[in-house]
Each structure stands twice: as structure tokens, then as C-alpha cells.
C-alpha positions in Angstrom: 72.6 90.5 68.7 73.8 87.0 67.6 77.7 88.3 66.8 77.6 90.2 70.6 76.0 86.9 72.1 78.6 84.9 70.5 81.8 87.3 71.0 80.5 87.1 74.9 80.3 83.4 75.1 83.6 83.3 73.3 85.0 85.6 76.9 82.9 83.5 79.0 85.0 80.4 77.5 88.0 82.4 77.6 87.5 82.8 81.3 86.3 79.7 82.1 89.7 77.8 81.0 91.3 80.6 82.8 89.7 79.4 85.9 90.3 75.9 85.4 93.9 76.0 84.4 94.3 78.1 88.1 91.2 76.5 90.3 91.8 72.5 89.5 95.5 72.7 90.9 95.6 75.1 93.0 92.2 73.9 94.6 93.9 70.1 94.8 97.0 71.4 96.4 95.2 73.3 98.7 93.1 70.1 100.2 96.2 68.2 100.2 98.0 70.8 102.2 94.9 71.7 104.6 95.0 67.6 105.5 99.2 66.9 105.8 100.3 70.6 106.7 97.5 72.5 108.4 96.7 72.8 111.9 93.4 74.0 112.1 94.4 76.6 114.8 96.5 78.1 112.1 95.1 82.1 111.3 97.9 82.9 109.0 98.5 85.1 106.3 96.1 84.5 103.2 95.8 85.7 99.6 92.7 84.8 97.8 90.0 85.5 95.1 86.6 85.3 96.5 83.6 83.2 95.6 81.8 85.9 94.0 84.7 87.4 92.0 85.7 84.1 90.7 81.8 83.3 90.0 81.2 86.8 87.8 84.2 85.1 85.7 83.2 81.4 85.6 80.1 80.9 87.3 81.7 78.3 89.8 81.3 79.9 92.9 85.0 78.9 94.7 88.1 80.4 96.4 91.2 80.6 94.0 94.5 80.9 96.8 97.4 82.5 95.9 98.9 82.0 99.4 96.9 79.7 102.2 97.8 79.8 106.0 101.6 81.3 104.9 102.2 79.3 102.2 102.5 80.4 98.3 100.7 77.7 95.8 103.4 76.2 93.8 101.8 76.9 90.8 102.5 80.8 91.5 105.9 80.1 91.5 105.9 78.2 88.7 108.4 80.5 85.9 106.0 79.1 83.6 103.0 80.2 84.8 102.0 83.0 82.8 102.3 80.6 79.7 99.5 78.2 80.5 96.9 81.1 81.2 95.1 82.7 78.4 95.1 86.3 78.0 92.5 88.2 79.9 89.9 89.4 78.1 89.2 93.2 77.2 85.7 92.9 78.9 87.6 92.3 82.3 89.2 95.7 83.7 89.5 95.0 87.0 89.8 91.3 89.5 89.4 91.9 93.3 91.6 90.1 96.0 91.2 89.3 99.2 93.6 88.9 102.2 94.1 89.1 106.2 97.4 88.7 107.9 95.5 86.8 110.8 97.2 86.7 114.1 100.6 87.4 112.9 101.9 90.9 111.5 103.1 90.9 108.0 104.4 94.3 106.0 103.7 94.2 102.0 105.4 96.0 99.3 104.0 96.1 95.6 107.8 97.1 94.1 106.5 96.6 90.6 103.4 97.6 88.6 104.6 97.8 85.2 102.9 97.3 81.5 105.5 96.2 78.9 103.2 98.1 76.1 102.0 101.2 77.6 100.7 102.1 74.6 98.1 99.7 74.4 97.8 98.9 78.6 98.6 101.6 81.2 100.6 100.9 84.1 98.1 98.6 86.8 97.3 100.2 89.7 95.7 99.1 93.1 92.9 100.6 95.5 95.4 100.4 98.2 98.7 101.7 99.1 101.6 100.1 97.2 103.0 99.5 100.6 101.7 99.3 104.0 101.0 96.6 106.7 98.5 93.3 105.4 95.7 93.9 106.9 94.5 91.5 110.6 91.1 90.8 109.3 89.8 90.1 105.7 90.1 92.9 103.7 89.5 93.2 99.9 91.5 95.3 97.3 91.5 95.4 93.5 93.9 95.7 90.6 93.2 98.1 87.9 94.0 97.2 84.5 93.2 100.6 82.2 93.5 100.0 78.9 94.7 103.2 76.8 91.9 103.6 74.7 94.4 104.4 71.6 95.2 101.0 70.4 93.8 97.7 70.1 95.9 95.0 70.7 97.6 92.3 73.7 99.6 93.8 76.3 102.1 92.1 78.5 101.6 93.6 82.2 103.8 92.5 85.4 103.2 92.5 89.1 105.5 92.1 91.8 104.4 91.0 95.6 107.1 91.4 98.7 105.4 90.2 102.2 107.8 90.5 104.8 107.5 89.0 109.0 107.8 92.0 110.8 111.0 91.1 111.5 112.1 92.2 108.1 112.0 88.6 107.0 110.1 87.6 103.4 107.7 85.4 103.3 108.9 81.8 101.9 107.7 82.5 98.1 108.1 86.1 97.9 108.2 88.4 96.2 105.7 86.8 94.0 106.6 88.0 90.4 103.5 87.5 88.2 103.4 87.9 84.2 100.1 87.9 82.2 98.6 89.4 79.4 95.9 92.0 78.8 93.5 92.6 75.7 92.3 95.7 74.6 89.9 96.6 71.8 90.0 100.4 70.0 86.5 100.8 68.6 86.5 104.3 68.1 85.0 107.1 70.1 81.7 106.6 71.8 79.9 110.5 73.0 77.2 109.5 74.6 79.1 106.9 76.8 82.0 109.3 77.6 79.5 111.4 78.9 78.7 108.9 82.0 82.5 108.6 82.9 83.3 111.5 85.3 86.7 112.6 86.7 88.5 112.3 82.6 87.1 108.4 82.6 87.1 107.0 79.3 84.6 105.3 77.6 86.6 101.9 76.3 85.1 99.7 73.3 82.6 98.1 75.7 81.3 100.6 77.0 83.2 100.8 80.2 84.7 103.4 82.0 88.4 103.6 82.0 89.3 105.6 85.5 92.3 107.3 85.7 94.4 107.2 88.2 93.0 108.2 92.0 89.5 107.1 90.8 87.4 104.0 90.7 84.0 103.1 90.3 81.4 102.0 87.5 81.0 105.8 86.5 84.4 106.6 87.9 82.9 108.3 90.4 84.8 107.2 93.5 87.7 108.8 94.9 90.5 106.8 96.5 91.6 108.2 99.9 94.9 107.4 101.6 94.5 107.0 104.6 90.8 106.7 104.6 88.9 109.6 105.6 87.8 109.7 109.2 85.1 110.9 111.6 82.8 110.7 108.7 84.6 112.8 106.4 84.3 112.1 102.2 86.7 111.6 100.1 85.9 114.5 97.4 88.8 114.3 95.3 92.5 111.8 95.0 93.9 112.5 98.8 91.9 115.0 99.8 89.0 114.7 102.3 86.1 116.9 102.5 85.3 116.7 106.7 81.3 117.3 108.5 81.1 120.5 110.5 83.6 120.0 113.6 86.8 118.3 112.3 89.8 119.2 110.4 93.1 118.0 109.1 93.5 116.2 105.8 92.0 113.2 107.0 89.7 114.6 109.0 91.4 113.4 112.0 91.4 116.1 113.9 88.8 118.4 115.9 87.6 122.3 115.4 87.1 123.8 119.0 85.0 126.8 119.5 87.6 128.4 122.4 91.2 127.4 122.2 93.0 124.4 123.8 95.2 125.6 126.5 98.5 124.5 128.1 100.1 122.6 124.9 96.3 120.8 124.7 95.2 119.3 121.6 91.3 119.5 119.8 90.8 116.0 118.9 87.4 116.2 118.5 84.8 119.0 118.4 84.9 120.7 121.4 87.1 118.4 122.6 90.6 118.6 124.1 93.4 116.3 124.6 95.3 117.3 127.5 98.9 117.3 128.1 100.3 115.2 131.5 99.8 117.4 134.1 96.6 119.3 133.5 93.0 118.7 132.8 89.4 120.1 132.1 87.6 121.6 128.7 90.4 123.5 127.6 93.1 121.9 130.1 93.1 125.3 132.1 93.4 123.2 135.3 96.3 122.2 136.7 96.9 119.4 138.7 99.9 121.6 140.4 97.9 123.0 143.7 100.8 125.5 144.1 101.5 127.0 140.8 104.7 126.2 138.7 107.5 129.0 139.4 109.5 130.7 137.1 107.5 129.9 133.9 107.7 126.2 135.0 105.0 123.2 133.4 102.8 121.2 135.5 103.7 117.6 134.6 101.8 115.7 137.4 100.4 115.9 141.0 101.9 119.2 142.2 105.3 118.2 140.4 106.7 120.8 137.8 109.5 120.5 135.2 111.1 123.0 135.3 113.7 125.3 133.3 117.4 124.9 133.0 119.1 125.9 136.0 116.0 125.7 138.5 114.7 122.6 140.6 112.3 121.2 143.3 108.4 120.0 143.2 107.3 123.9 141.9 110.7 125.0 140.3 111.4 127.4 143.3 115.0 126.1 144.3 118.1 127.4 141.7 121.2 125.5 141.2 124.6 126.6 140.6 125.4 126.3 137.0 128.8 128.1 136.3 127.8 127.9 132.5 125.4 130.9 132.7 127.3 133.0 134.5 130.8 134.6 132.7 132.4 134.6 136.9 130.7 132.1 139.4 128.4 133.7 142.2 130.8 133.7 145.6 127.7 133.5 148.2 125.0 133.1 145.9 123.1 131.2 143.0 123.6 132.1 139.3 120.1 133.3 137.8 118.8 132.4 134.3 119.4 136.4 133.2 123.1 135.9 134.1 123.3 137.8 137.4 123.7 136.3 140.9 121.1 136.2 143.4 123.1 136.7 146.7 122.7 134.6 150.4 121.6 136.7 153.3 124.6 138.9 154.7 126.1 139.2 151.0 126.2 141.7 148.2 127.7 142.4 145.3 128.2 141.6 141.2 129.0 138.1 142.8 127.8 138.3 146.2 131.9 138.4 147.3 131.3 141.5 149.9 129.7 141.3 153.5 127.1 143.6 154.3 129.0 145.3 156.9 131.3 147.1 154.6 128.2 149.3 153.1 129.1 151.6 156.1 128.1 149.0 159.3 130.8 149.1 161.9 132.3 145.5 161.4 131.8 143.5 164.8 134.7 143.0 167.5 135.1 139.5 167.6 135.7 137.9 171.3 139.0 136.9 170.4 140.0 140.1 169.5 139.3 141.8 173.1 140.7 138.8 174.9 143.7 138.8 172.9 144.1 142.9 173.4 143.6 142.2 177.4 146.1 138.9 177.3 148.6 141.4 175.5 148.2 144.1 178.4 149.9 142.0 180.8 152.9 141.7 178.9 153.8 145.5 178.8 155.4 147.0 181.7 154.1 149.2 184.1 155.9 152.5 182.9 154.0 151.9 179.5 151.1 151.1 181.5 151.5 154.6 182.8 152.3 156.2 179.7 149.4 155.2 178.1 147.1 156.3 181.1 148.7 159.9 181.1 148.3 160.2 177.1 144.3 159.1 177.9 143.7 161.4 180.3 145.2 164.1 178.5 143.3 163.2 175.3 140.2 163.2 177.6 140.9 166.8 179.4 141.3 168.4 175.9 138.3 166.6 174.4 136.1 168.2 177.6 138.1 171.8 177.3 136.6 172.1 173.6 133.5 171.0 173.8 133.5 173.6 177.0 134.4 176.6 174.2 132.3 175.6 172.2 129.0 176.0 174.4 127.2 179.7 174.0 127.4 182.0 176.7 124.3 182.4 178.8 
């Protein structure tokens, strides 16, 4: 009990100047900054580690800033830095951040994760995606660092930070490239502790669980979700998302709907559609087109369709003329979306090019026709006059003569 009180007051010291060597400076620069820089209207980005992390390590409860109102501590940027820390102990796994964007928009990017001696430390990882946008409001995340549980020994890990306006612009400091180093301890195998790690956690030399990757927790017990799951779904296993009676999707973002959507509507919820522009109801079976939508057209509004190629007007009943869709253009007509022609009144035909009247109607005398024939009259002379007459009245007396023969005899 003595050696384990004295090997954890030797971690508690270990931590302490750890704390001290970041807090004193970075705490100084931050007052002198907050009373020559800061306006105290400024919400800008922040990266921090809260009172109570800080606390579990040194038992001073205070903020240690990494970045404060959009600007990086100097001490982070120091090349030196990782020099004047100690290395972190094997009884810390884990530290938790904080951060919030405020009221600007900032993009982040974690481009490097990386343990020099992956043997003895595995890769870090983080509770969060390794890129995304910094969140608006405080929001906390952690950073994993498993040990391999093979070897004892110190391991040099490296991190790498890219914030970026949304513009595309990094923040002044950034990328933040951060070198420390890691202890881990290889007491041998420990049964009955493996036993409480779940999901292939490892039991490490303090009898801690060692997650692997997609897991997190005391026991290893929590899975991590990306994005989280909604509409109080559970997060069951790495990415996957085990949703309550009514929703669906991998995130549980969508709705299960006991009769379908209708009209290109979506279930968002249970029982619940999302309507596409023009219709509405349950299941979006109304339509807000009082006179329906012609030739397999989609109500889009108030009694206003869109319609399909080569058809127009508030309920898709006028046609254009598209020479594309027919091989010959329609004469008297409008080109149809099966490729034939519809014709105008008075015209038939392939391509509505022939007048009704030659089906077999007699084709009218025009006015100008007769006048013409009677203007031409007075320019023959009277012998042909006369000629003509005879040959008429002959034609006539034969015409009467036959039909005459023809009658049956009483």
C-alpha cells in the first residue's frame, strides 16, 4: 500500500509540474491579452481544457487555453514546447477539450494522429470526427491515448490541428503541430480485469480499460456514432444505430410509415410525410392542381403543372412544335411525344399535308372561279355561244331519251 501510495504521488507530482509549466504562462498571457487585445463583445473561436479536467490532474481547478477569442497561446507555438513538458503518465489515457466557434464559422481538420512507436502507444484517436465544422456553442471532445498493452516503455505521439475561416483561410497559428510523450507500463495479463472490458478492451497495468478503436467508456462500453444517432435512436455498435419503433435510416433520421408516401413524398417521421411542392395531406394524395395535370404532368403549385418535354400551359394541355421528335415536321399540326402528328381541323394525314375534301368531298367552287368563267363568256363570240347551246341541248335530249328506255313498260 505504501509503494502504490508513493508511485501515485510520484504521477500526482508528475502532473502537477505538467500543469504549471502550461497554466503559469499560458494563464499570464491570457490576462494580458484579455486586458490590451480583447473586446469583451468578442465570442470567438476557443480551445480549452476545463476546470474539472485540469483539477482531476492537479487539483487546481483553472482553464488551460490553447487558443482564446482566435488567438493561439504562444507557448503552443513554441518549436520547443514538447521539451519543457514531462512525459504523461501511464495512469492518464485520455485528457478532454473543450471548444466553440462562437459567432463566427470555423472548419477543423485533425490531418495527423500519429505515434512514432506503435509498438508501445497506438495511433491517438478522438471522440469526434477528424474533420468537420468547430462547433457554435461549447462542446467537449477527448483524445484517446491507448497504449498497446505489449510493451512497457515512452512513446513519442504527434497531433496536428488545421482551423480554417470559412472562407478557406487558417486560423493565424494553425495548424497547431503538437509533440509529447506517452508512458506505458506492461505488467502482465490481468483475467479478472479483462473480464470488465467489453467490445476487445484491454485491461492495461492499472487496471484500466484500453478501448479500441469506435469505443469509449470506463468499461468500454460506449459506442461512438458519427453523426450522432437521432430521434432517440442508440448507438449499438461503431456507426451503426439501433432506432425506437417508427424510424429508420442509419442514423435514425428518417420515418417508418404504415401506408406509403405518395407523389415523390417523403416519411420523415412516423406516420409522417414530407410533401413535395405542389401537393399536400397524410400521404400527399392531394393536389393543390384543381384541374388535374394532363399527359402524366406534376402538380408543382396552385393549379400550375410542369409538364413533359414538348407539352405546355397551367395543366400541360397545350403541345408545341418540336421538330426534334418528329423524323418530317407536322404541315397543319403539332408533333406528339409518340412521334406522330396530331392534325388542325380540316387536315389529315402522316403530317396533316391533305385537306379533308380530298377523302371523297366535292372540293368547293370558289367565287372567283364562277365570276371568272362568266367574265370569260363575254369574250367568245356569238357563233361559239351558239355552238355550245346546240351541243347542250343535244347532250340534254339524249340524257332524257335513255332514261325514257330505260323505264318498264306499264
Amino acid at each position: 500500500m505504501i509503494e502504490t501510495a508513493t508511485g501515485q504521488q510520484q504521477a500526482l507530482m508528475l502532473l502537477f509540474t505538467l500543469v504549471c509549466s502550461l497554466l503559469l504562462p499560458v494563464v499570464q498571457s491570457r490576462q494580458e491579452y484579455y486586458y490590451t487585445y480583447q473586446d469583451p463583445y468578442d465570442d470567438d473561436l476557443s480551445l480549452w481544457i476545463n476546470e474539472q479536467q485540469v483539477k482531476i490532474f492537479s487539483g487546481v481547478a483553472m482553464k488551460i487555453y490553447a487558443i482564446d477569442n482566435g488567438r493561439v497561446s504562444p507557448h503552443i507555438r513554441d518549436p520547443n514546447f514538447s521539451q519543457y513538458l514531462p512525459v504523461i503518465p501511464s495512469e492518464v489515457s485520455s485528457v478532454n477539450f473543450t471548444w466553440k466557434a462562437g459567432s463566427k464559422k470555423y472548419y477543423y481538420n485533425f490531418d495527423r494522429l500519429m505515434s512514432v512507436d506503435e509498438n508501445i502507444l497506438k495511433p491517438p484517436t478522438i471522440s469526434i470526427k477528424t474533420s468537420g465544422r468547430v462547433p457554435k456553442n461549447a462542446k467537449e471532445f477527448s483524445v484517446i491515448l491507448p497504449c498497446s498493452g505489449n510493451v512497457s516503455g515512452i512513446a513519442m505521439f504527434s497531433i496536428g490541428l488545421l482551423i480554417q475561416t470559412r472562407k478557406g483561410k487558417p486560423v493565424p497559428g494553425t495548424p497547431l503541430r503538437i509533440k509529447l510523450r506517452k508512458e506505458c507500463a506492461h505488467r502482465g495479463p490481468d483475467p479478472e480485469c479483462d473480464k470488465k472490458c467489453a467490445n476487445k478492451g484491454v485491461c492495461n497495468e492499472d487496471k484500466i480499460c484500453q478501448c479500441p478503436e469506435g469505443y469509449m467508456g470506463q468499461y468500454c462500453q460506449t459506442a461512438l456514432c458519427y453523426p450522432q444517432c437521432m430521434n432517440g435512436g442508440n448507438c449499438t455498435a461503431p456507426g451503426t444505430c439501433s432506432c425506437p419503433p417508427g424510424y429508420q435510416g442509419r442514423h435514425c433520421e428518417g420515418g417508418i410509415c404504415a401506408e406509403k408516401c405518395l407523389n415523390g413524398g417523403k416519411c420523415i417521421q412516423k406516420d409522417k410525410c414530407e410533401c413535395t411542392k405542389g401537393y399536400y395531406g397524410l400521404r400527399c394524395e392531394y393536389s393543390k392542381c384543381v384541374i388535374p395535370c394532363l399527359h402524366d404532368g406534376k402538380c408543382r403549385g396552385v393549379n400550375k403543372c410542369r409538364c413533359k418535354p414538348g407539352l405546355s400551359g397551367d395543366h400541360c394541355q397545350i403541345g408545341r412544335r418540336q421538330r426534334s421528335t418528329c423524323k418530317r415536321p407536322c404541315k397543319h399540326g403539332v408533333c406528339q411525344p409518340n412521334h406522330t402528328c396530331a392534325c388542325d381541323s380540316g387536315w389529315y394525314g402522316r403530317l396533316c399535308n391533305q385537306r379533308e375534301y380530298q377523302r371523297g368531298f366535292p372540293r368547293p367552287r370558289s367565287v372567283s372561279s364562277v365570276s371568272s368563267q362568266s367574265n370569260a363568256s363575254r369574250h367568245f363570240p356569238s357563233s361559239r355561244r351558239e355552238e355550245a347551246a346546240q351541243h347542250q341541248r343535244r347532250r340534254s335530249s339524249k340524257t332524257s331519251k335513255e332514261i325514257n328506255e330505260s323505264a318498264p313498260t306499264q
